[in-house]
N, C-alpha and C positions, 0 to 999 in steps of 0.2 A: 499432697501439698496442703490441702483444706485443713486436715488435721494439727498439721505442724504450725497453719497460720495460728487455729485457735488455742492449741496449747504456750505458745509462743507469747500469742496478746493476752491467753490468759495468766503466764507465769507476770511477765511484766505489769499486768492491771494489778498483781496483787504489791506489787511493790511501790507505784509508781502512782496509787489515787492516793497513797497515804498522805501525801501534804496537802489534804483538804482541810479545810480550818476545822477545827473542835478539837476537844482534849483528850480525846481515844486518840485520831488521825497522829495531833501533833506529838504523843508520848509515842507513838510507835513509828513514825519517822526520826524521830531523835535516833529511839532504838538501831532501826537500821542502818541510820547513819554511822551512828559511831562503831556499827560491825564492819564498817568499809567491806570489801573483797572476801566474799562470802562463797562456799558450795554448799546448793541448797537441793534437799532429796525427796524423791516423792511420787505420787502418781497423779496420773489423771482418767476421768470419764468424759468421752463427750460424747452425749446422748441427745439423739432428734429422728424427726420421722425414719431416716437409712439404718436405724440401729444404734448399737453401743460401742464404743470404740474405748478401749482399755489399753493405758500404755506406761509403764515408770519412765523415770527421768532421772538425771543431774545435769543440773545447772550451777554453773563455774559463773559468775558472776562479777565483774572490776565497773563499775560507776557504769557506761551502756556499751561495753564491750561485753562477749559472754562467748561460752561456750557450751552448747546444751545437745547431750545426748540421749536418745530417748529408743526405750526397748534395746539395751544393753549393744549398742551401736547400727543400731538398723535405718536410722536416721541418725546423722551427727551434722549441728548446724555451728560452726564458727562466724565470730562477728569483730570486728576488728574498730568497730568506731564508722568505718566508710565504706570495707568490702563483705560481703556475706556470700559464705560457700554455705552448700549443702549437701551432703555427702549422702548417698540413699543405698542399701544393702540388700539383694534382693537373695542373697544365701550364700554368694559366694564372698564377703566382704565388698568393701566400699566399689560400686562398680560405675557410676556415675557420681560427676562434683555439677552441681549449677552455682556459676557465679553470677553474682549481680551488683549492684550499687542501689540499695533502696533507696527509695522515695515516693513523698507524698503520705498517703495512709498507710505505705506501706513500712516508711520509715517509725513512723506513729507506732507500729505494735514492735518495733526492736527498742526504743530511745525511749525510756521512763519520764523525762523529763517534759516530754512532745504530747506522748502520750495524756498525761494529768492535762496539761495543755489541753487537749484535743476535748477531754472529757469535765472540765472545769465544773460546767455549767448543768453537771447532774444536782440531786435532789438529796441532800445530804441528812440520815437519819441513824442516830446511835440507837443502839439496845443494851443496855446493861453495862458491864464494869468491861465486857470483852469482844462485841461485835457491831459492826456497822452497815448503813446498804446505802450504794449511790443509785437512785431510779433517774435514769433520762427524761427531761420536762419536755422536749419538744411534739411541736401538735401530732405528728403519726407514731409516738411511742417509743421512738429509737433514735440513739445518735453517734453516727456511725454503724450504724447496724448492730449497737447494742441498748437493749432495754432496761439493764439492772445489771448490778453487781453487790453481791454480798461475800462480806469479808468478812473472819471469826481470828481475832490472836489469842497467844497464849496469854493470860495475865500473868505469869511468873515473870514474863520476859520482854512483853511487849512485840515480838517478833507476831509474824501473821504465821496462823497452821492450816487455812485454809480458805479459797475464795470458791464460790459460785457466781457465773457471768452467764446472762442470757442473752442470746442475739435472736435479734428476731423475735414475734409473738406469734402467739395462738399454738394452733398447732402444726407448724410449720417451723416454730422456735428450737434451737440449739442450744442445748446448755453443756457449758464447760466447768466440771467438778475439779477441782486442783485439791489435794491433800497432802501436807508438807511434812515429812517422816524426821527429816535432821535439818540444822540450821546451823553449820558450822561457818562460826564469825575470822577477823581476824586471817586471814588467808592470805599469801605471797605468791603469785603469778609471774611466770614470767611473761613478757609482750607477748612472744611466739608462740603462748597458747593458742590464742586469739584469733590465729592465720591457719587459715588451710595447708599442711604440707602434702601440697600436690604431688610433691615425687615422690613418698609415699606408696603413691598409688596410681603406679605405671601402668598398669591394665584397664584404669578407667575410662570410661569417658565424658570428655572436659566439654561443658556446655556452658558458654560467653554470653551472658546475657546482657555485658555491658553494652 
């Protein structure tokens, strides 16, 4: 579950700090705005003292609804706006769903809008024509249990191809490598993406965590 937290808060940091004021932030929020309903592909590392953890993904993407599956279905996480399944594969297909209704921080790393929110009050510094870093100003270094984030886009496009998010410091810190292989804009969803179809997947088991 660790894993899926930090890939999850870090797909969304890379979306979701872009409306910080400056003229990188706000050209490539325009940017993704007007892609609306995106599938975005890629991988990620997250690397701290337990090791390396390597995993692809897509993410199906509608304003804070999504749909993200990681390691060619071995994790599949639906999010519907208020209900979040999580579908886990342990070889034989989806063998457990856990439902829940987030909230608090945890609503924070699904809701891009909560999110920025949550992380406003970072330390905002561009580099060049194509990347930026938010560092956390508060007195122990972290906020929300994160110290930094550095975001690199494409200047062709304005879209982001890449963030690094550290949590934590020293050496006890976690860093979350995301690297964005396609960015296909423009996409038509239907709701029922969105929604776990539990019948599906009659051999699983259903864990109520509402």
């Amino acid at each position: 579950m660790k894993r899926l937290t930090i890939l999850v808060s870090a797909m969304l940091m890379t979306i979701g700090t872009m409306a910080q004021n400056g003229r990188l932030l706000s050209s490539t929020l325009e940017r993704v705005e007007k892609d609306g309903a995106s599938v975005i592909t890629g991988s990620a590392t997250v690397s701290g003292p337990a090791g390396n953890d390597v995993m692809d993904f897509s993410l199906s993407l509608s304003g804070n609804r999504f749909l993200l599956n990681i390691d060619d279905g071995e994790t599949i996480i639906w999010y519907d706006s208020k209900t979040l399944w999580r579908g886990a594969d342990y070889g034989d297909g989806i063998e457990e769903i856990y439902i829940s209704t987030p909230v608090g921080g945890e609503t924070a790393m699904l809701n891009p809008a909560e999110l920025l929110r949550q992380h406003a009050g970072f330390k905002l510094t561009e580099s060049g024509q194509d990347s930026f870093a938010l560092t956390s100003t508060s007195a122990d270094g972290t906020t929300h249990g994160i110290s930094s984030i550095n975001v690199k886009t494409d200047p062709s496009t304005m879209r982001p191809k890449a963030v690094d998010m550290t949590m934590g410091q020293g050496q006890s810190a976690t860093v979350a490598s995301v690297r964005i292989a396609e960015w296909k804009p423009g996409q038509k969803f239907e709701d029922s993406m969105f929604t776990c179809p539990v019948k599906d997947y009659p051999d699983a088991d259903i864990i109520d965590l509402r």
